[in-house]
Phi, psi and omega in degrees: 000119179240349176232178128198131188267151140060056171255131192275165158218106203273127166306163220214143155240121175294154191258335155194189190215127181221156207216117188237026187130160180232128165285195193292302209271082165017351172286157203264116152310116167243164175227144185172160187245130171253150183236116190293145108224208220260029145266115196258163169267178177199105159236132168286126183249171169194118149337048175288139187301164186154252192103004171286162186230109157215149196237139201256097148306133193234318185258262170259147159284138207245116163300146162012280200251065151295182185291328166331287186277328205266351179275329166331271197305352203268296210289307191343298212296327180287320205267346230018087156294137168255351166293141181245152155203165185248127188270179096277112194251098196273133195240127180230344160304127194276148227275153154049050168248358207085356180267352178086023197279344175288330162307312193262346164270014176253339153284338141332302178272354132325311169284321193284314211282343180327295185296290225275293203282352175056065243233303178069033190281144176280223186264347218269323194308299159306332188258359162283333159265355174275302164321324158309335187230013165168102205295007171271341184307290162003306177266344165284319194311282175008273149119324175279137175313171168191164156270136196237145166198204183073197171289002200102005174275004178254125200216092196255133167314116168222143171298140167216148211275151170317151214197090211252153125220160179255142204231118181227116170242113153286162175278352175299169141258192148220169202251104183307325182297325185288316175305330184270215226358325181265150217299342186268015185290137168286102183243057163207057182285129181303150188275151170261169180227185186303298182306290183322304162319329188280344196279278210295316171046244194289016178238351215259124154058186216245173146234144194271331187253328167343288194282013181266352189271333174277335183288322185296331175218096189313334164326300197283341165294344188277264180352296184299347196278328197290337174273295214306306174325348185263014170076025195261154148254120196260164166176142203308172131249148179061195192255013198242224195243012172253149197257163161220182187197139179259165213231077171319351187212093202275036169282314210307134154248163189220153200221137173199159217293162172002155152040028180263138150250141182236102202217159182254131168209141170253120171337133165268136173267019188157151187294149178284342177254039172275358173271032166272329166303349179247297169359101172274002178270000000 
């Protein structure tokens, strides 16, 4: 195997977010459902003889040392590989949105180098170097929608029914670290359980960091006015500057101003590489 072409890494939306206390050590207890869909990043691997490691922008520029190159060099360092590969990366999740997209192309290339380099790490493995470079990395290796909780290291698998929503990014971003930090952040949401989600599911609970994210960033109040016109029940995802809406009628259209994206996405039943994470090829 010397190449893999047109491998996805898909984005991921909380269905809510509730921030249920803060520990000693200053991370925050969350509680949230990720959810996959089919807005994807696209990445190419090709195999060089070597050990370099370089990457490619196909789209947007991407900095130097991203999650990309640093998961490449993370797995080298651990297995020691003496294979080099060169990435090419069409990058189409947009940056500081909440979807989870530098997560999910570092867990992508963690799975193609698996494979590409004939590696055999099983998953348990994998997710322990994913975590190194980001606590959302975990839940794409995985591969399943899930309830998430803890700092995000707690990841129980769930079903969820078929799915249409619109996805709306200002172009601003936010900076996650300013949203924890601030003194108006809600950090005592009574914790939910599972069952409680399941009565309501795509109706169920809040995001928590939503109104510090609109005083910080007049986009995302813009994003939510663009769904509720749209006849939507709207709400942020993450912790980054994009809103969704789940969306029952995929005619509805919704306008939005200059330099906002706008895209109709459907829910994933499962990561598209998730038998790759089991693989010994």
């Amino acid at each position: 195997m010397k190449s893999l072409h047109d491998v996805p890494a898909p984005a991921k939306l909380n269905l809510f977010l509730h921030v249920t206390g803060r520990r000693p050590d200053g991370y925050h207890e969350l509680q949230s459902v990720f959810m996959l869909i089919d807005w994807c990043d696209t990445l190419h691997f090709e195999k060089r003889p070597g050990g370099a490691i370089s990457r490619e922008d196909l789209t947007l520029a991407l900095p130097a040392q991203d999650l990309i190159t640093r998961a490449a060099q993370l797995l080298q360092n651990h297995t020691g590989c003496t294979d080099g590969v060169h990435i090419a990366v069409e990058k189409q999740i947009p940056a500081q949105a909440g979807m989870g997209g530098g997560s999910s192309d570092a867990a992508t290339c963690l799975l193609a180098l698996n494979r590409l380099w004939g590696l055999k790490i099983k998953l348990p493995t994998l997710e322990k170097l994913g975590l190194q470079l980001g606590a959302d990395v975990p839940f794409f290796l995985r591969g399943h929608n899930a309830w998430v909780e803890g700092v995000g290291e707690k990841i129980t698998p769930i079903e969820l029914p078929a799915a249409q929503f619109w996805v709306v990014k200002p172009p601003q971003g936010i900076d996650t670290s300013q949203i924890f930090a601030h003194p108006d952040l809600k950090r005592d949401t009574n914790a939910a359980t599972m069952s409680n989600f399941a009565a309501e599911t795509y109706d169920f609970g809040q995001n928590d960091l939503q109104s510090v994210a609109q005083a910080l960033c007049p986009g995302v109040e813009q994003a939510l006015q663009a769904l509720n016109q749209a006849g939507l029940k709207s709400r942020m995802t993450g912790s980054g500057s994009a809103v969704f809406a789940h969306c029952m009628d995929s005619t509805t259209k919704v306008t939005v101003p200059d330099l906002f994206l706008a895209r109709l996405c459907s829910n994933l039943e499962a990561h598209p590489l998730q038998a790759w994470a089991s693989s010994d090829s």
